[in-house]
Each structure stands twice: as structure tokens, then as C-alpha cells.
KERO-615148 format. One record per atom (N, C-alpha, C): residue in one letter; atom name; y, x, z negated. Coordinates in steps of 0.02 Angstrom, whole numbers, m for minus. Atoms other than C-alpha are relative to their C-alpha. Layout:
BEGIN
A CA Y X Z
...
end
This chain:
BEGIN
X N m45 21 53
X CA 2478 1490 m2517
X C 71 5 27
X N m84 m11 m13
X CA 2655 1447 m2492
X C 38 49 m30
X N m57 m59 51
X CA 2807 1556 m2541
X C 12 m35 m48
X N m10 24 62
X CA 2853 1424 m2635
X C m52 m25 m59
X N 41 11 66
X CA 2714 1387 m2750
X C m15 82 16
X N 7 m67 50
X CA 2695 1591 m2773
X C 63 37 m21
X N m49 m9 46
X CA 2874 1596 m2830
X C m27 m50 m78
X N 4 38 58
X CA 2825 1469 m2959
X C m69 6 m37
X N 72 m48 39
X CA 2658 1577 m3002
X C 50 32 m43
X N m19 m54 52
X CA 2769 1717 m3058
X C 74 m8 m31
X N m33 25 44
X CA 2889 1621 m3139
X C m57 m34 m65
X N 23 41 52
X CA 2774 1548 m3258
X C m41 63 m35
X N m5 m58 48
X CA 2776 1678 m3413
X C m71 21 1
X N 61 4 8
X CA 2574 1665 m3428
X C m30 22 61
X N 34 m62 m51
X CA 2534 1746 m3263
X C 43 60 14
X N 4 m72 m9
X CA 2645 1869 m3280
X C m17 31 m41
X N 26 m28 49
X CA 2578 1922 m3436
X C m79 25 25
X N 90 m4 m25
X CA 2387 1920 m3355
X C 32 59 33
X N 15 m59 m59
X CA 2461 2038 m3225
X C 23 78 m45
X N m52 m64 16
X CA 2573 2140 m3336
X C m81 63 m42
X N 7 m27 13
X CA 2421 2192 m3441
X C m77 m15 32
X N 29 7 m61
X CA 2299 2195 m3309
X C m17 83 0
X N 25 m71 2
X CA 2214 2386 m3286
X C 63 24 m41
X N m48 m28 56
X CA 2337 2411 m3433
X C 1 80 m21
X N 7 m70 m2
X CA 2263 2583 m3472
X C 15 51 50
X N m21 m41 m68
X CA 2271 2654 m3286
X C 77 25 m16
X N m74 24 m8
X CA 2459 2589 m3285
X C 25 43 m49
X N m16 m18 26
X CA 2494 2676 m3447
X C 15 90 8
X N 5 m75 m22
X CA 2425 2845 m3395
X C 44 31 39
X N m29 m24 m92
X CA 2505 2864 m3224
X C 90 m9 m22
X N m66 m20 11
X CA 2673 2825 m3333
X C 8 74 m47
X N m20 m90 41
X CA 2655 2980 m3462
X C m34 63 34
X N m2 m62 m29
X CA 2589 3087 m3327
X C 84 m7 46
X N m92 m9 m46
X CA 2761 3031 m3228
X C 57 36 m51
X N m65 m25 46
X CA 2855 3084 m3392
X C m16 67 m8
X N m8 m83 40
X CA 2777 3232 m3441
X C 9 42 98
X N m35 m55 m48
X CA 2813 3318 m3245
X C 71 m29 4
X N m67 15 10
X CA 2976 3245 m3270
X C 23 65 m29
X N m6 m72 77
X CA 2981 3359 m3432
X C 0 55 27
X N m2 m80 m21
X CA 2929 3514 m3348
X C 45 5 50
X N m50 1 m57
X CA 3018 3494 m3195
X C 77 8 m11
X N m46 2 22
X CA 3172 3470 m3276
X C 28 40 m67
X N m4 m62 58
X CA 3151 3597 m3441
X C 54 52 19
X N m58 m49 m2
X CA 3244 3735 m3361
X C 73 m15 25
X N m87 8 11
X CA 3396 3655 m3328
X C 12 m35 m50
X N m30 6 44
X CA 3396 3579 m3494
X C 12 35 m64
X N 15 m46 49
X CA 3361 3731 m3586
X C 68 39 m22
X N m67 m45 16
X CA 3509 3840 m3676
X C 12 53 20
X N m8 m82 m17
X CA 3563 3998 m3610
X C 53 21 m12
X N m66 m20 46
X CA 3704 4116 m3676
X C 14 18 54
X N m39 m47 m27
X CA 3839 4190 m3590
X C 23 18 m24
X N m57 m30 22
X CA 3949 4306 m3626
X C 83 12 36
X N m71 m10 m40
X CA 4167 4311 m3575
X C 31 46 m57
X N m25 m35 24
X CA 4293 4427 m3598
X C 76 m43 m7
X N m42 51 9
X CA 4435 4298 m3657
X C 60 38 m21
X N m66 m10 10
X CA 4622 4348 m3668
X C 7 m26 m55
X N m36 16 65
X CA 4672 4346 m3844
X C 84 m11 m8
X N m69 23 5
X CA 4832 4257 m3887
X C 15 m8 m63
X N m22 16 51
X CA 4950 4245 m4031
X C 29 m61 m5
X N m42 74 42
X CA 5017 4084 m4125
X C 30 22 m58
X N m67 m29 59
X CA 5162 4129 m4244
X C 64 m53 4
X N m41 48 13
X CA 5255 3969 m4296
X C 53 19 m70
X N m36 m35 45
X CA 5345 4073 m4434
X C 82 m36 18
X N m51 23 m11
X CA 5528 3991 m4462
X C 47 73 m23
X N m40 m57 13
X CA 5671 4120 m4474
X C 57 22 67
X N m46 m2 m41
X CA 5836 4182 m4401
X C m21 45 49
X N 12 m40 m28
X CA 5756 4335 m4317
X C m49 m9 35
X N 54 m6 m21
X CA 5614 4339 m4209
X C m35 45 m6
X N 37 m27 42
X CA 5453 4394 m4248
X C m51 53 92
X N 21 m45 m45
X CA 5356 4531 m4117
X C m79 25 m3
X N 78 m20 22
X CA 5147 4552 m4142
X C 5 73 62
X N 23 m50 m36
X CA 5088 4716 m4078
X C m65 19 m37
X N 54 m25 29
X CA 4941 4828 m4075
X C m81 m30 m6
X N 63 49 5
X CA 4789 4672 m4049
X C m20 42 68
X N 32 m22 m36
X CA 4665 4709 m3944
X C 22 m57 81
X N m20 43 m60
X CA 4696 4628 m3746
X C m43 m58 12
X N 57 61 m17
X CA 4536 4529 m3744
X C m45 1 m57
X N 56 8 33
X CA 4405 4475 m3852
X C m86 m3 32
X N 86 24 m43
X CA 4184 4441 m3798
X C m9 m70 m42
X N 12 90 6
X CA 4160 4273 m3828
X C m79 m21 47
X N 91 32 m46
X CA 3961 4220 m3800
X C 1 m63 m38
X N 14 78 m14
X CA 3935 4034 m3791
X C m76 m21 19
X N 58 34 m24
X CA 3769 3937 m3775
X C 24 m74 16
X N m8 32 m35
X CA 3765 3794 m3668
X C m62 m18 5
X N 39 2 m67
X CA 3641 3700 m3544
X C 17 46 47
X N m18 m38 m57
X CA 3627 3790 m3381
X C 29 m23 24
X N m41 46 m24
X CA 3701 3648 m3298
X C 63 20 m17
X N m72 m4 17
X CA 3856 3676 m3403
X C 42 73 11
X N m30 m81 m18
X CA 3859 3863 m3417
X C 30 25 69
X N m17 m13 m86
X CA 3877 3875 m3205
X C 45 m5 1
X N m49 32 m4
X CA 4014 3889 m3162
X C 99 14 m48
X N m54 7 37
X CA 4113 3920 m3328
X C 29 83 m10
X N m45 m83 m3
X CA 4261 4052 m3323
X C 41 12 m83
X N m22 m17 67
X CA 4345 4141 m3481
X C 75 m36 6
X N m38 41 m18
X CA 4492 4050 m3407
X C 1 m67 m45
X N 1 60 27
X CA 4406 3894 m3486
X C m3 m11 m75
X N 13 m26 73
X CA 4400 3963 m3661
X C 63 16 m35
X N m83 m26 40
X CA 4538 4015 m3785
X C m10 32 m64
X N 0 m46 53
X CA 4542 4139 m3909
X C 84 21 m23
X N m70 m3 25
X CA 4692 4146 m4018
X C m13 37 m73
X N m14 m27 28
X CA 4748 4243 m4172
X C 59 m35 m35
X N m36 22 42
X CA 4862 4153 m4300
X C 51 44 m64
X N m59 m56 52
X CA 5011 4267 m4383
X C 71 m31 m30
X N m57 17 33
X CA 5108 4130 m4456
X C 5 17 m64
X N m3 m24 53
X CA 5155 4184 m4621
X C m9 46 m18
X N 52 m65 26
X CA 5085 4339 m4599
X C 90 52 m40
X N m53 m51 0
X CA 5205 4484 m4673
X C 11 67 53
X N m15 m63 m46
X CA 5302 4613 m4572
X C m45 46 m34
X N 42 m52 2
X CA 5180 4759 m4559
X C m74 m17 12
X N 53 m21 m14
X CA 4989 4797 m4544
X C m47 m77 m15
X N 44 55 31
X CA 4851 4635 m4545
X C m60 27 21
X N 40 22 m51
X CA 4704 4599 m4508
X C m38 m86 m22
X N 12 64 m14
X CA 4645 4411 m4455
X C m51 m28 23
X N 80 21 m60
X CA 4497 4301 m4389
X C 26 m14 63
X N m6 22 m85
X CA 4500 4256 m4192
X C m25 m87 m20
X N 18 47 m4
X CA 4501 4091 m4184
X C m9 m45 76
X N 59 12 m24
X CA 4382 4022 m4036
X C m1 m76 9
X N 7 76 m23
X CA 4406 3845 m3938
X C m30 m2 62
X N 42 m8 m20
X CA 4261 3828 m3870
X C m3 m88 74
X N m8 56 m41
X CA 4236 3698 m3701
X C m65 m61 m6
X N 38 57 43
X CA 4140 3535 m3751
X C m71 11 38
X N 96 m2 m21
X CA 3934 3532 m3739
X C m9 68 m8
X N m4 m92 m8
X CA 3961 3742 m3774
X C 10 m2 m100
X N 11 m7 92
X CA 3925 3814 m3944
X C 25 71 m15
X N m9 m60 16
X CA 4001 3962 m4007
X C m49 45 m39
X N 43 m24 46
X CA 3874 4090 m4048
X C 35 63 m26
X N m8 m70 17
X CA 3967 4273 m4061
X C 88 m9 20
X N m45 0 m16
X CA 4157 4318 m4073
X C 8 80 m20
X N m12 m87 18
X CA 4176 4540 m4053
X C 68 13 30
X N 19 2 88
X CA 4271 4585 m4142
X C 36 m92 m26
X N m49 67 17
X CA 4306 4413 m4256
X C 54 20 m44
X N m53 m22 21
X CA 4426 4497 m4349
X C 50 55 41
X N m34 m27 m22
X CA 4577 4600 m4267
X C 57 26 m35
X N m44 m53 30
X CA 4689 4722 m4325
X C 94 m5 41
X N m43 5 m47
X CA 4868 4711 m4274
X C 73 1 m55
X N m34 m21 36
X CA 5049 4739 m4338
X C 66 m45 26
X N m51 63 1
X CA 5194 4600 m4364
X C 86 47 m29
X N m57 m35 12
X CA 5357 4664 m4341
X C 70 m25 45
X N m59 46 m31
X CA 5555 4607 m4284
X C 3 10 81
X N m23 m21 m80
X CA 5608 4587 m4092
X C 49 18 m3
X N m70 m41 m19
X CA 5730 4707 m4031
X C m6 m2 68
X N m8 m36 m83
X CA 5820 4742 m3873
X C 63 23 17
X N m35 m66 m40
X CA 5900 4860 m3795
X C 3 m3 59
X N m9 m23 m49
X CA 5986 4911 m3645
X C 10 71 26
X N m10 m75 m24
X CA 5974 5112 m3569
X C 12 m4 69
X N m14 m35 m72
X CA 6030 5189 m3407
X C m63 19 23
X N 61 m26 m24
X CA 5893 5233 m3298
X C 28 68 54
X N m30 m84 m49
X CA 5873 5416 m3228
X C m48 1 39
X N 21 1 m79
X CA 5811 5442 m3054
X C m55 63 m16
X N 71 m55 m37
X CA 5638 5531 m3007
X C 39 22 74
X N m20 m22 m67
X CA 5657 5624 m2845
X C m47 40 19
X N 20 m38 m22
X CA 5555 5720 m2757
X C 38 49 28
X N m54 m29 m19
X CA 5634 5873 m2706
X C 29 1 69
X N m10 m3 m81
X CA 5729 5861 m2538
X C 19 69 23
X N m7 m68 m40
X CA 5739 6005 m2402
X C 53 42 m40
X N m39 m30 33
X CA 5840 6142 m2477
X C 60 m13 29
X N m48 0 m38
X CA 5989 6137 m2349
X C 27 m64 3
X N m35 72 0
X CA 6017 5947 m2386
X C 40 m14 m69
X N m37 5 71
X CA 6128 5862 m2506
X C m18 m95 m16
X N m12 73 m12
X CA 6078 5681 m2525
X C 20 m32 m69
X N m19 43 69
X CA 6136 5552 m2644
X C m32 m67 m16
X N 39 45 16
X CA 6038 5427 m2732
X C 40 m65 m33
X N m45 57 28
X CA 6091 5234 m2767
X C m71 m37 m33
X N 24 55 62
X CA 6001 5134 m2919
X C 18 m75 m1
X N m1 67 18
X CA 6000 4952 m2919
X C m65 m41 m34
X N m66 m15 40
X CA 6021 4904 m3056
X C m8 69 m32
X N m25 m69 57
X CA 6081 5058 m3169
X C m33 m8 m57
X N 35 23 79
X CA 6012 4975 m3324
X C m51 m45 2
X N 56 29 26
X CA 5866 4896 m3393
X C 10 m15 m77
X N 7 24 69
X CA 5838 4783 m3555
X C m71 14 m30
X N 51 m22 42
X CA 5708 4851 m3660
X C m7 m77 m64
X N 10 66 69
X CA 5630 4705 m3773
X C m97 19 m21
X N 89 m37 8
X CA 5465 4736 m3896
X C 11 m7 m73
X N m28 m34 69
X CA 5440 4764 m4071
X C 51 58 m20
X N m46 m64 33
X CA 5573 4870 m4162
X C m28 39 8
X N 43 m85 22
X CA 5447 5024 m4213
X C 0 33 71
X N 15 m46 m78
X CA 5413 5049 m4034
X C 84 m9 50
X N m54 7 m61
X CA 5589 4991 m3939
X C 57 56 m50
X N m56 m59 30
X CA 5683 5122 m4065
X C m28 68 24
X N 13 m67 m8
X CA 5560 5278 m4022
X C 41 m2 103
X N m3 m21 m75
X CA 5614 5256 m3820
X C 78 25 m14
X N m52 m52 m13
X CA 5734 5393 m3778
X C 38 m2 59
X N m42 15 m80
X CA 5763 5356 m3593
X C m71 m23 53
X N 21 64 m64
X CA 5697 5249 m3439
X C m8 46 66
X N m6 m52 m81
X CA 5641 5348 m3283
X C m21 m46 49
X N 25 39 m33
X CA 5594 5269 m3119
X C m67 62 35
X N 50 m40 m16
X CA 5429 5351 m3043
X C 24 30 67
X N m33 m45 m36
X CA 5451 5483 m2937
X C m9 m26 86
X N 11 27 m64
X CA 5493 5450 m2734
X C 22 61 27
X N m8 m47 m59
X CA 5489 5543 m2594
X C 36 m35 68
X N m22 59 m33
X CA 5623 5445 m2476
X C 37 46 57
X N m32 m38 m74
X CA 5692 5508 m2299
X C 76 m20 m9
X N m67 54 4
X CA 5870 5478 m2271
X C 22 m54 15
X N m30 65 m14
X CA 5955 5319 m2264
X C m63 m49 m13
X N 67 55 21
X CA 5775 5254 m2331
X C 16 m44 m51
X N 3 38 85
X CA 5766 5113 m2488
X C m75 m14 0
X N 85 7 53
X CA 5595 5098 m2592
X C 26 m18 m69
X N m10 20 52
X CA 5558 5014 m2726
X C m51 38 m69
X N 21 m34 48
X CA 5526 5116 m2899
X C m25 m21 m47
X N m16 47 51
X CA 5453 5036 m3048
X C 11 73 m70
X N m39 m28 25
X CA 5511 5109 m3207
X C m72 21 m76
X N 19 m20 76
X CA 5449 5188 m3381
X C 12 32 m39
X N m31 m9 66
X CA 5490 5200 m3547
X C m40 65 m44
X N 13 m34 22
X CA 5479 5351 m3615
X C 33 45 m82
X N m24 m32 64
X CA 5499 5445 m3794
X C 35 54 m8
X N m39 m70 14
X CA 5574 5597 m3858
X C m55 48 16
X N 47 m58 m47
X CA 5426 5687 m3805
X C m8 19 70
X N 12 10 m52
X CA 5405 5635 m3646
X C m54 m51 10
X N 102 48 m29
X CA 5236 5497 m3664
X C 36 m41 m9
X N m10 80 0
X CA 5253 5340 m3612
X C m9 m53 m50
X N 6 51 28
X CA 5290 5205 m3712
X C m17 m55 m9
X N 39 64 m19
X CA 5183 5042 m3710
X C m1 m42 m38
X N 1 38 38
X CA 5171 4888 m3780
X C 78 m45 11
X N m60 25 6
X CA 5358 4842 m3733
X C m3 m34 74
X N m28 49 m61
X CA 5459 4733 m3597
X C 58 49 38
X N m62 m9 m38
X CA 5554 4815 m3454
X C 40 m45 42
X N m29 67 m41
X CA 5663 4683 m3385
X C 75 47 38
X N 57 m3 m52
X CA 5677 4739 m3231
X C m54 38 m8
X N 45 m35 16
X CA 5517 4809 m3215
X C 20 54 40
X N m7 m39 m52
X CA 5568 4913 m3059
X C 72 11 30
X N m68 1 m43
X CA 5720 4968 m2970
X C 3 23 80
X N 21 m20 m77
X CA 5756 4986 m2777
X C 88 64 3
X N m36 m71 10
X CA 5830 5167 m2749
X C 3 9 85
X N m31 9 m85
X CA 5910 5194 m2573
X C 26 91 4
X N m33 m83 m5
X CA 5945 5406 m2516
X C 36 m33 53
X N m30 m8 m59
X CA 6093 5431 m2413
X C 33 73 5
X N m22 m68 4
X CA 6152 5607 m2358
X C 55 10 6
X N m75 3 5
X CA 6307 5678 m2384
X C 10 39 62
X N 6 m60 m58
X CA 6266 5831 m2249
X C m48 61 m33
X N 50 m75 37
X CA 6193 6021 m2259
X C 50 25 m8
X N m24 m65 45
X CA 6265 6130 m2371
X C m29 76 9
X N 53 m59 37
X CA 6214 6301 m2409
X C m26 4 m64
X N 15 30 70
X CA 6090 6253 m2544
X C m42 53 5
X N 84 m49 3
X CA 5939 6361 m2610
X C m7 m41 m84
X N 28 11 50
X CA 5836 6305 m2747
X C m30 59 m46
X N 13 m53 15
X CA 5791 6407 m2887
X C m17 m14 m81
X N 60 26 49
X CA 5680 6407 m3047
X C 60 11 m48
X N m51 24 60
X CA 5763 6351 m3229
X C m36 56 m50
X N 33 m41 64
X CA 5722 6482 m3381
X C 30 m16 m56
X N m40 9 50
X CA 5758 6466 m3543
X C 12 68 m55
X N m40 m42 31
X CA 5872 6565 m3660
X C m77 43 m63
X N 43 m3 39
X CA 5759 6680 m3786
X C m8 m52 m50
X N 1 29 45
X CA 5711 6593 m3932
X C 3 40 m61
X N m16 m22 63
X CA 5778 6665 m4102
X C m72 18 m25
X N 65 m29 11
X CA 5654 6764 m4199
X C m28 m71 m76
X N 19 40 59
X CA 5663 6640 m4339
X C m23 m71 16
X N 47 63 m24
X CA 5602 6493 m4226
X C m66 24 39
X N 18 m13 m72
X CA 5464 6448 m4123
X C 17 m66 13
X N m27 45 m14
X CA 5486 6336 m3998
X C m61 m38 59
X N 37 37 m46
X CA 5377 6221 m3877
X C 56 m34 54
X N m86 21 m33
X CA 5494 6159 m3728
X C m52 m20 62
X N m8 28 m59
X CA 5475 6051 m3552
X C 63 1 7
X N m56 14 m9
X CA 5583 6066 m3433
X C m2 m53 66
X N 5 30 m46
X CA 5638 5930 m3300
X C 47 m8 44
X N 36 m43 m56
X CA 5656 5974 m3149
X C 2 54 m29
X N m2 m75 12
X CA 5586 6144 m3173
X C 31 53 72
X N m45 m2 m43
X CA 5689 6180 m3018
X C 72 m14 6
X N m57 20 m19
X CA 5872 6163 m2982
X C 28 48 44
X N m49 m24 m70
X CA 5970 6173 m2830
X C 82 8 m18
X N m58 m18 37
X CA 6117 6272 m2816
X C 48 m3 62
X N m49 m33 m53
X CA 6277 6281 m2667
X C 41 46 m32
X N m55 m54 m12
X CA 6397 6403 m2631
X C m18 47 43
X N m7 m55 m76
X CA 6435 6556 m2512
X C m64 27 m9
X N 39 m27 m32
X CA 6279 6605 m2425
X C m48 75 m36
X N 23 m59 63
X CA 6282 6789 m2516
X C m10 6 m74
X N m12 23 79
X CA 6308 6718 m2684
X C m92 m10 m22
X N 59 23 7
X CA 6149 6626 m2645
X C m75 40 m17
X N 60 m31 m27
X CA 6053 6766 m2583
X C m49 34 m51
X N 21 m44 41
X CA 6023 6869 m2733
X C m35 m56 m55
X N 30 39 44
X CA 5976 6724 m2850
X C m72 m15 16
X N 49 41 m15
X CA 5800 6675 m2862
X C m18 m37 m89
X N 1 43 41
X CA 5824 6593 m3044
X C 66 m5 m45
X N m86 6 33
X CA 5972 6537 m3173
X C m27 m13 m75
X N 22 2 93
X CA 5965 6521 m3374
X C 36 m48 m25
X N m21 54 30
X CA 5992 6379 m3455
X C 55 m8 m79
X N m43 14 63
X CA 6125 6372 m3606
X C 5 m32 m47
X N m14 39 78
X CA 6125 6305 m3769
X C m40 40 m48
X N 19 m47 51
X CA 6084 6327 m3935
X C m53 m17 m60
X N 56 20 42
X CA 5924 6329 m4043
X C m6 m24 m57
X N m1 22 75
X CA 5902 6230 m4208
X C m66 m40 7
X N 83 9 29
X CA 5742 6171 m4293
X C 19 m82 10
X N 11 67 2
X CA 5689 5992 m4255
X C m28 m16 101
X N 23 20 m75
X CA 5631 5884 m4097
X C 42 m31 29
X N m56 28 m44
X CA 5769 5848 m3965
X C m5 m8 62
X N m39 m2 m85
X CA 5832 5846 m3784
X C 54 15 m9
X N m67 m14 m21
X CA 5968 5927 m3714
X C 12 6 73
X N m26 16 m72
X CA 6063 5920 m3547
X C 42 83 m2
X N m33 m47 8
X CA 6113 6119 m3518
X C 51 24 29
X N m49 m17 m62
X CA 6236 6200 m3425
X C m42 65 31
X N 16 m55 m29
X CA 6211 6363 m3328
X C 48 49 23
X N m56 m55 0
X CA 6293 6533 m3324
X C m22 44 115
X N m11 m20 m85
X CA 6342 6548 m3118
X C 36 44 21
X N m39 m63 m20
X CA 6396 6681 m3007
X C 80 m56 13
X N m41 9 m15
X CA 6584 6645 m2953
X C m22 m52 66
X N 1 50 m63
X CA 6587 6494 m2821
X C m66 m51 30
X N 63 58 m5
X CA 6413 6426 m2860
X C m13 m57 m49
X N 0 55 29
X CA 6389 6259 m2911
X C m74 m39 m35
X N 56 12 31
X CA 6254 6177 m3001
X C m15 m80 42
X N m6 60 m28
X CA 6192 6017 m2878
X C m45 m56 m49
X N 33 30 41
X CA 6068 5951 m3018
X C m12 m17 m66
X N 10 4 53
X CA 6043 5901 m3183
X C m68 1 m30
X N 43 m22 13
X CA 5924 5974 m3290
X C m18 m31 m82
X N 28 39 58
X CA 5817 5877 m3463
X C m31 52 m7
X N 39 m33 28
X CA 5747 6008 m3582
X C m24 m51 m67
X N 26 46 61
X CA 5636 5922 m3711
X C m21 57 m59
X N 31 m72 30
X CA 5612 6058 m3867
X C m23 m48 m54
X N 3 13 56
X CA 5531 6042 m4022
X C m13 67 m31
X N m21 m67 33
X CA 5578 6189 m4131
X C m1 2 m57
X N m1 27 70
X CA 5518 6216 m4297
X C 16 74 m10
X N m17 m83 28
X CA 5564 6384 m4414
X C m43 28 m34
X N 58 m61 14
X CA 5455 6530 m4436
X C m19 m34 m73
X N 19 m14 60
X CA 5378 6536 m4606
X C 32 73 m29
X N m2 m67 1
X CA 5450 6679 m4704
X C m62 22 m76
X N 54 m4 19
X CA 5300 6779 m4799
X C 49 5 m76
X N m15 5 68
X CA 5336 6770 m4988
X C m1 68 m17
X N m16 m27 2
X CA 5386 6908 m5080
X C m59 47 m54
X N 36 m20 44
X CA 5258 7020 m5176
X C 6 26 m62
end
């Protein structure tokens, strides 16, 4: 048979119909066994499986007003579990997810809100812990303080001098928390002479605990020792004055050390000094002085933190 008369066989509709249904049954079989190992073969990657992410929670606060508005107190992340294909799930980071918190309108002070959960397409949100969040809407403040130098103590017989750049720091945060900070320290260094290191800094209260939740802008400062020479220095422990019978008192002191110059013999007899000032009920800081022999000098400054409340007196029978 020619090619060309068996092109013009299976052009003519009526033999291909003879062929098409031709061991018709075989033909049928051999296609739904091809589908159903299709099916299995392919089941577990079209099957659902959960994951779970730990998604960075974010605020949205479109609130209009002259002041700006400050969220604190939410939790840092949310769990976010998603079902998917496997196909889709591979692969996917909490990066690709978004969990937000909505505090427009909310009022200054205490909420709590749903998490709201934008989920990445072909992904189903099954779980959001917690979907509600707790958190506290309040004004932005800021502030600028002086920052006071950590040190490790240097050799007794040295005198070095410490340089701060910069001197100050802008404190920014909610009010509640940027009003309790009392002062700005940089973490403590241990620096040779003529060394620079860089310090970073923290905000601390009238107690002494760190303050969190706020903005140090800078975060860090670079602190440079240079020596002036050796002195005759000696170091020597800080005490404090009794405490009145009608208080008590709880007290840190910082440095619980201070270094002292002057003549040699002056030195010799000291092995501590008493701090000065005067007791009243409440929680403070003070900066003391010290009662010195003739010609000795005080090379350090000393932070007492008290909180001093007054006895009880017993009632009268």
C-alpha cells in the first residue's frame, strides 16, 4: 500500500472510528490502571500537611492626632500553623507570612485585640497562639540624658581619664517607661591605656534594672582611656553612714570601691572612707561626698541607690 492511499485510509472518519473502538475494552482498562498509579504515585505530594512559624507580630495604628501614639507590652512573635500541599509548604519561611495587630482607635491604656494573619496564597490558616494579645497604647516621648561611664577598675597607682563619644543619648519609647529611666550607663570595659572600645549602653531606673521596651539612639558609645600618670593612689572600700533608728534602709552602692590620692602616709592608714549625706524615707540616689584626712582627694564618684522607708511605731496600749 502506498503512503498515499494510507493517508487517505485514516483520513476518512469511518476507519478511524473501526480502529478507535477496536479492543475497546483492553484500551479502556490499561487507561484507568494508568490513572489510578498516577493517583497513588502522586497522593503524597498532593496531600495537606501543617506547619507551624513563629511570625513577627507587627502593629498598624493609623490613629490621626497631633501627638504620636507608642504600642508596648505585645508579645515579639506569634505561632502561626498553615496547611498547604507539600509542594507549597517546602520551602515556606515565617518571613512569607504576616501577622499584624490593629490599634487604630484603640484608647491610651490597657487592650486586648485579635492577630490578624495574611496568609500566602494555596495556604490556609488553621491556628493563630495566642489570637488575641494583650498590650498597652500610650504617647511617644523623648528624652535626652548624659551617659555615665562603666570602668573596670584600673591599677591602683594609675590615674586615667575616660572620653565618651557622644556624652548623650536620645531616649524614645512610650511615656510610662521613658519617664521611669533615671540614667544611661555604658557596659562595663576593661581598656589599657591609650585603648578605644566600643560600649553599648543601658537604660536604667531608679533601682538599678534595666529598662526595656525603649529606643537608645545611639545604641552604643566608643570610650577611649588615656593616662594622666601615677599618682599615689590606693583604693579603698565605700561604707555607709548608720542609718537612723527610725528608718530602715536597703542601699547599693556603685562603685563599692573608690580610689583615693594624696601623701603616701595619709594613704597608709586608710583601708575605707564613709560616705555623707542624709537619710529620709522614700526611694532615691544620691552622689555623696566623703569626710578625708587633710590632703586626700577623692579620684571617683560614687552612686548610692537607697530605698528608705520609716520604722512602724507600736501603738500605744
Amino acid at each position: 500500500m502506498s503512503v498515499r492511499a494510507g493517508l487517505r485510509r485514516w483520513l476518512s472518519p469511518a476507519y478511524v472510528w473501526r480502529r478507535s473502538v477496536h479492543n475497546l475494552g483492553p484500551k479502556l482498562a490499561a487507561l484507568l490502571v494508568a490513572g489510578l498509579v498516577w493517583l497513588v504515585a502522586t497522593s503524597d505530594r498532593r496531600a495537606n500537611i501543617e506547619v507551624g512559624f513563629d511570625v513577627p507580630l507587627e502593629v498598624r495604628d493609623t490613629t490621626g492626632g497631633a501627638s504620636r501614639r507608642a504600642v508596648s507590652d505585645l508579645p515579639a512573635t506569634v505561632r502561626v500553623t498553615l496547611s498547604g500541599q507539600r509542594t507549597r509548604m517546602q520551602g515556606l519561611q515565617a518571613s512569607n507570612i504576616e501577622a499584624s495587630v490593629d490599634t487604630t482607635g484603640a484608647q491610651e491604656g490597657s487592650f486586648t485585640l485579635p492577630v490578624e494573619v495574611r496568609a500566602p496564597d494555596a495556604t490556609k490558616t488553621l491556628r493563630v497562639l495566642p489570637a488575641r494579645v494583650q498590650g498597652f497604647v500610650d504617647s511617644q516621648l523623648s528624652r535626652r540624658l548624659g551617659v555615665t561611664l562603666s570602668a573596670a577598675a584600673p591599677p591602683a597607682g594609675s590615674l586615667p581619664r575616660y572620653t565618651l563619644t557622644p556624652e548623650t543619648v536620645t531616649l524614645s519609647g512610650p511615656s510610662r517607661l521613658v519617664r521611669t529611666v533615671s540614667r544611661v550607663i555604658s557596659q562595663p570595659l576593661a581598656l589599657g591605656a591609650g585603648t578605644t572600645a566600643s560600649s553599648r549602653l543601658v537604660a536604667l531606673n531608679a533601682e538599678g534594672e534595666p529598662v526595656t521596651g525603649i529606643v537608645l539612639r545611639p545604641a552604643s558609645v566608643s570610650v577611649r582611656r588615656s593616662d594622666l600618670g601615677t599618682l599615689p593612689v590606693k583604693a579603698v572600700s565605700v561604707t555607709l553612714p548608720p542609718v537612723p533608728a527610725k528608718f530602715t534602709a536597703q542601699s547599693s552602692v556603685t562603685p563599692s570601691t573608690i580610689r583615693l590620692v594624696g601623701p603616701p602616709a595619709a594613704l597608709a592608714s586608710l583601708t575605707s572612707v564613709t560616705a555623707i549625706f542624709a537619710y529620709r524615707a522614700g526611694t532615691y540616689q544620691v552622689t555623696p561626698t566623703f569626710k578625708l584626712p587633710s590632703g586626700v582627694q577623692a579620684l571617683d564618684s560614687v552612686s548610692i541607690n537607697l530605698t528608705v522607708t520609716a520604722r512602724k511605731v507600736p501603738a500605744s496600749p
